[in-house]
Steps between C-alpha positions, in 0.01 A plus 500: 500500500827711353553809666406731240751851567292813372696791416310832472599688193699812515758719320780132490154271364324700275358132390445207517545270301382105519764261327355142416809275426421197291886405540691663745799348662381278809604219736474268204660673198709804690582626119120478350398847323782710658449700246198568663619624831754704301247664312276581869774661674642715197145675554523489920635839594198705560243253473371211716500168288362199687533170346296158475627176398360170560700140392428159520769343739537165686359433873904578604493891336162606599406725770164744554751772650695685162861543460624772708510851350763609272605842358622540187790782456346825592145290484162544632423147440293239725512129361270250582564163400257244534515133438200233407505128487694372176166285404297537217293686419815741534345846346185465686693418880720819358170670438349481815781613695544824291127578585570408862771759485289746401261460721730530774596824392149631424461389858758717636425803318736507206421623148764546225461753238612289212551048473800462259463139406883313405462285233138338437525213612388318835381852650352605175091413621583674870670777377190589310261444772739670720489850250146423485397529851680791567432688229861570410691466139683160413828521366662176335902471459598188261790309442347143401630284212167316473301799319774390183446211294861497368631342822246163466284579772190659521265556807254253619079613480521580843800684536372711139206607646659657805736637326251659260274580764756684662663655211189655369398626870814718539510866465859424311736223411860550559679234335887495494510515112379599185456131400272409817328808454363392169420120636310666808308734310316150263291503870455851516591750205321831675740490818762728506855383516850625631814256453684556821775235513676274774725748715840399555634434845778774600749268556540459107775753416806553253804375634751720729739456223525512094435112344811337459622534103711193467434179507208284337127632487329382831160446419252415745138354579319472777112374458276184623730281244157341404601383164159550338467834611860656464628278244844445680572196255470739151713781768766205547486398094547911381782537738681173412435595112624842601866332618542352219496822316770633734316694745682444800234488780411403855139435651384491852139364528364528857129413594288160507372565808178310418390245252804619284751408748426103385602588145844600588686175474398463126599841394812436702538168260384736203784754579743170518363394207530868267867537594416793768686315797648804723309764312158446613429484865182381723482676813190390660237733656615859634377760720487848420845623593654201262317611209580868564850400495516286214355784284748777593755238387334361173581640211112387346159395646363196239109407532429269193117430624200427319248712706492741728342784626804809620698266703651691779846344476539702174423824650738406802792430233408862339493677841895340522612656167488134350413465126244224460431234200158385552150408249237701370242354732230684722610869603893389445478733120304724649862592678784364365367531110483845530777577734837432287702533780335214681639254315393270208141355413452136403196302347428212728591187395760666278831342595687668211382838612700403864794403382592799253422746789690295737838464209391935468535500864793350530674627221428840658649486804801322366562832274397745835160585372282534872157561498389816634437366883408842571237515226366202619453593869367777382220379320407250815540729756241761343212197462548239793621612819270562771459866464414441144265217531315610812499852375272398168279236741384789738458736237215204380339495821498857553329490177225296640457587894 
């Protein structure tokens, strides 16, 4: 049995607050949902956040005994990762351990005031019964591409009716957009909603130093390179069209960590083949202090996808001073459409669109027109640092508890 640790309220907990993680980095996939951890420790200080998360792992990753405990900066956070066999039926084996979770903390005397379920998904059914038993509001956070039709996917019966089960249980839905607002609220219109979105790690600042004036625009990309999702062949055809109208231009495309990573060779061949040999590079997957990097020295973040929700790699290139060229999908308009400072708003699909803000781009800094960097940071730092974001999610649960 896991060792539950009960901490008695006081003036530093003045709640607690149950997280159930359907992705949250593991043994497994050490980057799943860390935008979910992000978002539980920019509401730690002050308030005692346990969370759950169960994932289906090989005989080689499991254990009964969870990771050790780890504090977030400034945190009062306890994670407890469990693992079940990676057999079907996978949600059910899931299932069962969440409930044996909670009975071993029912067991040991603990109660939280409030279950804030992340993304309804595989914890969707025991985050319900969870609230339920104890009598406490549910809370549901929401990042998932599947509630949108646009992106060719839709969810299977059983994963819809936990999703709408838990959707129309919770006291109020906080999805990380406009857009996913609206596609959560077909399951349940009457539940209120507040769009609080991703938070932006604190790493992600403007450079020490003013962007460098001369030399060619340096744009830059980093994503999952998955072709069907972020388009990276009509990205490679706007730039290469772009050339040939004179812009004088460099790329740097780093990602591909997972299923994208295969489809590097032919956009290597692609690049080859459009004439953009030594002007567009492949870098390959980074970690966190690469991509910081490469945006204080880019010159313009490019995301040419055809769905997404409010992908956190545009608010990191905001929260750098970097201008961004990216489509009107999900929550992106929501931001940048409204925002001119942010940079310029394309239709997806709409490889024309691309290239005449890339050749304005270019032609811009080649006559000394820089964006307003500060403008820019500005606008990011007031919406998705930690302070901001964990500020607006405890002013919901104060709401409630």
């Amino acid at each position: 049995m896991t060792k539950w640790i009960i901490r008695r309220g006081g003036p530093s907990c003045s709640m607690r607050i149950l997280h159930l993680a359907s992705w949250y980095p593991n043994r497994v996939h050490n980057q799943l949902g860390n935008f979910v951890r992000r978002h539980i420790d920019a509401v730690s200080k002050g308030l005692e956040n346990r969370v759950l998360h169960v994932w289906p792992a090989s005989s080689g990753v499991r254990g009964d005994a969870p990771l050790p405990e780890r504090q977030g900066t400034g945190a009062n956070r306890l994670e407890f990762i469990q693992y079940c066999a990676d057999l079907p039926p996978r949600r059910m084996r899931i299932g069962r351990v969440y409930m044996e979770l909670h009975r071993e903390m029912g067991s040991a005397g603990y109660r939280p005031d409030l279950v804030h379920l992340h993304n309804a998904a595989e914890a969707a059914v025991s985050a319900c019964r969870m609230a339920e038993a104890w009598g406490v509001p549910l809370v549901v956070s929401e990042n998932w591409t599947a509630y949108h039709a646009e992106h060719g996917r839709s969810f299977r019966p059983k994963e819809e009716r936990a999703v709408k089960r838990a959707l129309q249980a919770a006291a109020v839905h906080l999805p990380v957009s406009e857009h996913l607002g609206r596609a959560m609220a077909r399951y349940a219109p009457d539940v209120r909603q507040v769009v609080i979105p991703n938070v932006v790690d604190a790493a992600f600042t403007p450079p020490a130093t003013l962007r460098s004036e001369e030399g060619p625009l340096r744009l830059l990309h980093v994503s999952s390179l998955i072709d069907d999702h972020k388009d990276i062949t009509g990205m490679l055809h706007a730039l290469s069209t772009a050339v040939e109208q004179g812009a004088d231009l460099t790329m740097d495309c780093w990602g591909g960590a997972g299923d994208g990573g295969s489809e590097v060779p032919r956009y290597e061949a692609l690049v080859d083949e459009l004439g953009l040999t030594g002007r567009v590079t492949f870098h390959g997957p980074a970690d966190q202090d690469q991509v910081v990097t490469a945006m204080q020295e880019a010159d313009v973040f490019v995301l040419f996808s055809r769905y997404e929700n409010l992908p956190c790699v545009l608010l990191e290139a905001w929260m750098t001073g970097l201008p961004t060229l990216a489509t009107d999908v999900g929550g992106v308009g929501e931001h940048l459409g409204r925002h001119e400072a942010l940079g310029t708003l394309i239709q997806s699909g709409d490889r024309e669109g691309l290239t005449q803000a890339i050749v304005a781009a270019a032609k811009a800094k080649a006559s000394g027109q820089q964006p307003d960097h500060e403008a820019i940071y500005g606008y990011a730092s007031a919406r998705f640092t930690p302070e901001a974001v964990g500020g607006a999610i405890e002013a919901v649960y104060r709401s409630l508890v």
